[in-house]
Structure formats: C-alpha cells, structure tokens
N, C-alpha and C positions, 0 to 999 in steps of 0.2 A: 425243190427250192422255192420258197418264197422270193421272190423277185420284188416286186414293191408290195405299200400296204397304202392306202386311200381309208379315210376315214377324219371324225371329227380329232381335236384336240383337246383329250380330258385334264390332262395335266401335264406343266413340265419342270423339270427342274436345270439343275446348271449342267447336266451330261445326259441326262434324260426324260425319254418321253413316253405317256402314256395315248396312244390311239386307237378310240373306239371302232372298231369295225365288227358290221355285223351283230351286236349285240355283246362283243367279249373286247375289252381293253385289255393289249399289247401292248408293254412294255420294251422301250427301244431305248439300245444305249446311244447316242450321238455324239458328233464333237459340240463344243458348248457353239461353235459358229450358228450350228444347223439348229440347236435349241433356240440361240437368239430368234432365228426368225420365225417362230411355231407361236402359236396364238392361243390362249385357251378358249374352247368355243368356238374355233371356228376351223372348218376342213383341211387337210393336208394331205400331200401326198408325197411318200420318203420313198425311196430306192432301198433296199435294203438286203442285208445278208444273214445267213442263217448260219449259227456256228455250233456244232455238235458236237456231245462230250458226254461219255458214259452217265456220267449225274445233271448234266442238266443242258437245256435250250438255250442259246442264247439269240437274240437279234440285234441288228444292228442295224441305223439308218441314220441316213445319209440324204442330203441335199439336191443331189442329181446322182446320174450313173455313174459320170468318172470317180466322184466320190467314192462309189461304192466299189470302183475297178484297181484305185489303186491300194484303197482296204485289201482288198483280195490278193492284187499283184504282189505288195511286199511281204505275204501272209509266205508265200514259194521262197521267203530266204531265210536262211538259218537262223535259228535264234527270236525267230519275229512271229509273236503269237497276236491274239487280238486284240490285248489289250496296247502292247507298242504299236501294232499296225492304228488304233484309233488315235492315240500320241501324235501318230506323223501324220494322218489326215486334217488334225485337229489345228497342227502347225505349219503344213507345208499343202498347197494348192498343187493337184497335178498336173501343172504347169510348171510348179514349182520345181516339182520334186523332180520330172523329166529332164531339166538344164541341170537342176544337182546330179542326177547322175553320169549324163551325158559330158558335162565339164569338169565333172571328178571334184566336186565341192563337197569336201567334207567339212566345211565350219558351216555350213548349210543345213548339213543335213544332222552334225553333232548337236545342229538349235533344237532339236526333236529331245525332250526329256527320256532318256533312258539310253539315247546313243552317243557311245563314246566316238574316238577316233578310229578304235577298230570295227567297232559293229561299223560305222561309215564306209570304210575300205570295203567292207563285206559287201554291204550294199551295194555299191557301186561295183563291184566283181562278177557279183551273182544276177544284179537285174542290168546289167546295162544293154545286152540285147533285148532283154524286154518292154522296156521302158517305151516304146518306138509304138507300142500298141494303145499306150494311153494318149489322150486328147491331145494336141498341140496346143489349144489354145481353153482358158479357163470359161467353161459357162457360167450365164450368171446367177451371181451368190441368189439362196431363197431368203437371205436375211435382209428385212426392208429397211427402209433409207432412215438414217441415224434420227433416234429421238431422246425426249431428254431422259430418259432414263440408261440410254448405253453404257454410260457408266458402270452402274449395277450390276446391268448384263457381262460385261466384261470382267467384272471383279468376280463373278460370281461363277461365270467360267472359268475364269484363273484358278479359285479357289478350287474348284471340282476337279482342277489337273492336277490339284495336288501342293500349288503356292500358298505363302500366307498371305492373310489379309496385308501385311504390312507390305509385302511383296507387290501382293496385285496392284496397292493400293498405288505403290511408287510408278506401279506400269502402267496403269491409266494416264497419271500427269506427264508422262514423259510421250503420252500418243494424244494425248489433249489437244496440242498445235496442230495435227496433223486434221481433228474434229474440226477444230476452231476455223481451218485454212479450206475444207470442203464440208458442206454441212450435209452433202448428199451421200457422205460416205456410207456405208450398211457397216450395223454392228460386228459380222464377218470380217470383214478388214481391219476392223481395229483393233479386231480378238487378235489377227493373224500378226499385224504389229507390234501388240504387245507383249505375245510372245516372242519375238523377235529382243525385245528389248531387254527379257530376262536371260534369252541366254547370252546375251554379252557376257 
C-alpha cells in the first residue's frame, strides 16, 4: 500500500493533483478542499490511498490521515465506492461525519451528494460502531489562510463535484459574509460551507 506520497506540485486542477516524485508524476484524485491548498511548484506531502481494480490504479490523496481513514472507513459500507466515499470527505470533516453518525443525523449526512435518506440510515447502521476509531477532533486544514482568489477555488471545486457554474456561483455569495467576517478562514472551510449551502 502506498501510504503517502512527498514530492513537488506539477499540476492541479479542481479534484486533482499531479505529484512529482522520483522522477515519475502521479496523478491523485483529491477533495477540491485539499487541491485548494496545493501550490504549483512547490513540495507536498498527501496521505494517500491506493484503489485497485482489474483495469486500472487508482490513487487518492488526502490532506492529513483522518482524511484518508474516513475515505477507507466508509468505503466497509454497502453501496459506498470511491467515488461517494471522496463525495463525503469532500463535504463532511471527520469530525463531522463521527457526531453525524453518532447522533443519527441524517440531513447531515443526506448534504453528501449522492446520499439519499436511505443510503444515510445505512450509514449510520453499519458504521456507528466504527466511527469511535476516527479522530475526535479535526487536524488542521493543509489549505492556507484565505486569499483573494478563494473564490475561484471554490467555484471551481464546486464545479468539479459536479454543480454548475450558476450554482457554485450562488454558493460562494451566500459564504462571502462568512469570508468578509474572518479573513483567516482557509479555502477548506469555505469549500465545506458551501457545500453546506447547496444542499439545503
């Protein structure tokens, strides 16, 4: 298992990342959070998980390890491949997602694109004794302190999840106060807020 990867930042886009290690650039799927804070040009180091499948490799990385644990942990419940498992790391901090299970929040955890009320029931069925192994408390985001470009970043992770522009565009203004009210926020949190605000 590849466990993390170290290396420069060749390229990133709004779900992904290319890093140079060694001489061979690896491609890593990410939540658009962890891309926000990726630089191009300059060193990183992602957590990361390795998903295998008759036709192809995949990787995936991640901001720190819980990141990468609750990737995995919801990966053990029915119905949740990697692509939803990246969904919910993408929307829910596992911090987050640990009181959504623990308190049986399912308009929480329904905020996850692709889970309805029942994939939620499931989840919380099938992980709530496990949940207890993920972090209590959230480390902190690798995505650096808000600049003026977050904007962007966040539309452009939206867009990568799958929103339209006209979509993201509304879920930025509606997290703008929230910009305007802490200026030290990291692009992470705004990402995680405005998703928040689309799934109302």
């Amino acid at each position: 298992m590849i466990a993390s990867v170290t290396g420069v930042v060749n390229a990133v886009g709004a779900t992904w990342a290319v890093v140079t290690v060694g001489g061979m650039g690896l491609r890593l799927l990410c939540a658009p959070s962890t891309c926000a804070g990726l630089r191009t040009g300059q060193e990183a180091t992602l957590a990361t998980s390795l998903v295998v499948r008759e036709d192809s490799l995949t990787l995936y990385g991640f901001a720190d390890d819980s990141g990468r644990e609750l990737f995995e942990l919801v990966q053990s419940a029915t119905g949740v491949g990697p692509k939803l498992a990246l969904a919910i790391v993408s929307v829910l901090s596992p911090g987050d997602f640990r009181t959504a299970i623990a308190t049986e929040n399912l308009a929480t955890l329904s905020s996850v694109p692709g889970i309805g009320r029942r994939g939620a029931q499931r989840l919380v069925i099938e992980l709530k004794d496990k949940v207890l192994a993920l972090a209590a408390t959230d480390p902190v985001s690798l995505a650096t302190p808000l600049a003026p470009l977050w904007r962007e970043q966040v539309r452009l992770g939206l867009e990568g999840l799958g929103w339209s522009t006209r979509d993201a565009e509304a879920a930025c203004d509606r997290v703008q106060p929230l910009a305007d009210e802490d200026p030290s926020l990291g692009v992470g949190v705004l990402m995680r807020a405005a998703l928040r605000t689309l799934a109302k």
